[in-house]
C-alpha positions in Angstrom: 61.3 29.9 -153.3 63.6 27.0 -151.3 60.7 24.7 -151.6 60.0 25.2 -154.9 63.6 24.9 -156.2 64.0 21.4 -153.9 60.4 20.7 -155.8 62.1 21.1 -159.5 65.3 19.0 -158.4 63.2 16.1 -157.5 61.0 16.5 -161.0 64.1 16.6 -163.1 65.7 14.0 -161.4 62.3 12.0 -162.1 63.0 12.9 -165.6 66.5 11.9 -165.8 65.6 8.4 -164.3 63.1 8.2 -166.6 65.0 9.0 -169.4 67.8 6.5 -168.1 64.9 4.0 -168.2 64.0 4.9 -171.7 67.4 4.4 -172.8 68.3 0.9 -171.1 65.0 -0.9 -172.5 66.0 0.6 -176.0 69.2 -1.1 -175.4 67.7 -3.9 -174.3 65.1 -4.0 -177.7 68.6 -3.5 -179.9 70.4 -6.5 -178.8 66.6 -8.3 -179.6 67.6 -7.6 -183.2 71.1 -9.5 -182.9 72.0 -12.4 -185.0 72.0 -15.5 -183.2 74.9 -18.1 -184.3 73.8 -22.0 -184.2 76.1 -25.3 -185.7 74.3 -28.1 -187.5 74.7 -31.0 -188.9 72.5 -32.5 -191.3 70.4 -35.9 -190.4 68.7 -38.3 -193.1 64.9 -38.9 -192.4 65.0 -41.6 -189.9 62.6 -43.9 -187.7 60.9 -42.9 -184.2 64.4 -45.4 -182.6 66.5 -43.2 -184.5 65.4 -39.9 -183.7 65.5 -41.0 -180.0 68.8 -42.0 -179.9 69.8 -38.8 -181.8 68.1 -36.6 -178.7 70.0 -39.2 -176.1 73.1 -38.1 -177.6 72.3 -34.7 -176.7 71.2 -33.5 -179.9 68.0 -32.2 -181.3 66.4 -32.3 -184.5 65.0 -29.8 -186.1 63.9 -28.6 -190.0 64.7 -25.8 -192.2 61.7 -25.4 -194.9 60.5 -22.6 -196.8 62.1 -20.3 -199.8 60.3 -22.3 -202.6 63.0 -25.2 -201.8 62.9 -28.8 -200.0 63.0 -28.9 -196.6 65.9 -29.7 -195.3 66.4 -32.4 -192.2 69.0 -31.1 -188.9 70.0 -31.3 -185.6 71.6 -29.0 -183.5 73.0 -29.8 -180.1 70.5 -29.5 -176.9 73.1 -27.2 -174.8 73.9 -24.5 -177.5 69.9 -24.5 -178.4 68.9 -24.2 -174.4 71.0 -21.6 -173.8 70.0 -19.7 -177.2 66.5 -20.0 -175.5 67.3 -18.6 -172.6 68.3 -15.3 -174.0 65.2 -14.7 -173.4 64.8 -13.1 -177.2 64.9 -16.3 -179.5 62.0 -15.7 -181.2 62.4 -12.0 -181.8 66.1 -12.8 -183.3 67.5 -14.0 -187.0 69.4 -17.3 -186.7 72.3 -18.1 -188.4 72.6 -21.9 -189.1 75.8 -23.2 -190.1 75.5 -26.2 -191.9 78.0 -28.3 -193.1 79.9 -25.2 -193.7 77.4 -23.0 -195.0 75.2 -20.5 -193.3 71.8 -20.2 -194.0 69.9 -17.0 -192.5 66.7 -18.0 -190.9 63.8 -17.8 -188.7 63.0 -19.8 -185.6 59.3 -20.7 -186.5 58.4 -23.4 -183.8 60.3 -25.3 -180.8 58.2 -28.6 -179.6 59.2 -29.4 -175.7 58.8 -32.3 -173.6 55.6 -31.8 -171.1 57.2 -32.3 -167.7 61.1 -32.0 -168.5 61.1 -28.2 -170.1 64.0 -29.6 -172.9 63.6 -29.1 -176.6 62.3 -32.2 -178.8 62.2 -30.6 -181.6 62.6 -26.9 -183.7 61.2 -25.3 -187.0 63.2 -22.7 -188.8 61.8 -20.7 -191.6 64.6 -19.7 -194.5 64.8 -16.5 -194.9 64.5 -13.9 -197.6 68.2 -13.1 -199.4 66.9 -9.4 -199.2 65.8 -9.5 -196.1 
């Protein structure tokens, strides 16, 4: 009877550390669905000098298109975008914009990188729904 006692301790403490495991990835998959925060500043369409001297200035540019309006030309600064993407959930989360004091809900869509330096050249967002 001993053995088998010492036998159903060890499968409900399998259990509980199961169930400790279920609980910490659903934690995990909740803090997936946070908002992400993001300043930017809007850029005018400019030439392949100007867009370089934007991302030397520690900036990078992105778009906002979508929503049946025109797209709309940014840049957000390389540190605060770099450390967005290493969250680790990026593309899994909503990203709020702020641009020139107004906040646009969207969607990362796309992020270009450089080949051999691993740093952002360029992002896509996607507007997103009002409802949604």
């Amino acid at each position: 009877m001993a053995w088998s006692s010492l036998e159903a301790c060890r499968e409900a403490g399998r259990r509980m550390c199961a169930d400790r495991l279920f609980h910490s990835v659903f934690e995990k998959a909740m803090h997936m669905s946070d908002t992400l925060h993001l300043p930017a500043e809007t850029r005018v369409k400019g030439s392949k000098g100007a867009i370089r001297a934007l991302r030397l200035s520690g900036r990078v540019p992105a778009v906002i298109y979508g929503g049946n309006e025109a797209p709309e030309l940014i840049h957000v600064e390389a540190k605060e975008l770099a450390r967005l993407l290493g969250t680790g959930h990026f593309f899994e989360s909503a990203i709020e914009l702020t641009v020139d004091g107004k906040t646009l809900r969207t969607l990362p869509k796309d992020v270009a990188f450089h080949p051999v330096k691993d740093v952002a050249l360029h992002v896509d967002f996607l507007r997103a729904p009002a409802e949604a």
